[in-house]
C-alpha positions in Angstrom: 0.0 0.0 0.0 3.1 2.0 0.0 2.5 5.5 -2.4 -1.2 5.3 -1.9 -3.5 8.3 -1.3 -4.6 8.3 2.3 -7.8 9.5 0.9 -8.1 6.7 -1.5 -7.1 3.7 1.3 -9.8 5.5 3.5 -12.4 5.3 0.7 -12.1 1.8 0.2 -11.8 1.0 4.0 -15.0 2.8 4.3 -16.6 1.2 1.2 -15.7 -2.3 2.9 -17.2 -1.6 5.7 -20.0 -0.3 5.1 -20.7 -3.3 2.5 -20.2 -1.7 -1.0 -17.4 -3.1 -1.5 -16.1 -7.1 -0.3 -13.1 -7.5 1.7 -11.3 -9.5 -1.4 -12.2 -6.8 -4.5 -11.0 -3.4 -1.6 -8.1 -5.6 -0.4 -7.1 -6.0 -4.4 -7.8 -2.6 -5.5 -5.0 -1.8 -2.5 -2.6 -4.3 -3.0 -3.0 -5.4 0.2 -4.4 -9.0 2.0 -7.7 -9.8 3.1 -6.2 -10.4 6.8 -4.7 -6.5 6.7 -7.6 -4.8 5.7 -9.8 -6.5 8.0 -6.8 -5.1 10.6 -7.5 -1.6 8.9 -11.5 -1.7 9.4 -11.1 -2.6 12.4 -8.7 0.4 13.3 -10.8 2.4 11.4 -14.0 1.2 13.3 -11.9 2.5 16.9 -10.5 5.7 15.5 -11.9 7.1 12.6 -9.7 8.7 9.8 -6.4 8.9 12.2 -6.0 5.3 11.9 -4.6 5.5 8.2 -2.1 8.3 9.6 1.9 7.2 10.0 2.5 5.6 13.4 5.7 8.7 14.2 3.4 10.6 13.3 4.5 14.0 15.2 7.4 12.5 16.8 10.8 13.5 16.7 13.1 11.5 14.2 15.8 9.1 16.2 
């Protein structure tokens, strides 16, 4: 999913969940597995948008 539009992998998390779109054709439109976009709806399910955002995210580099 590397080089993806946030907007775009929120789209077809949110299609996926919400049913207008199966697991298998949003996980194939991202490149991704069935098992990690199920991980993503559910992250998305618990936090909303901020779950597609980097995980250092606002920290400071090492």
């Amino acid at each position: 999913m590397k080089g993806l539009n946030k907007a775009f992998v929120e789209r077809m998390v949110r299609d996926a969940t919400a049913g207008r779109l199966t697991t298998r054709q949003a996980a194939a439109k991202l490149g991704c597995t069935r098992q990690y976009l199920n991980k993503l709806k559910k992250r998305y399910g618990e936090s909303g948008a901020s779950a597609f955002d980097h995980g250092n995210l606002g920290r400071a580099p090492g």
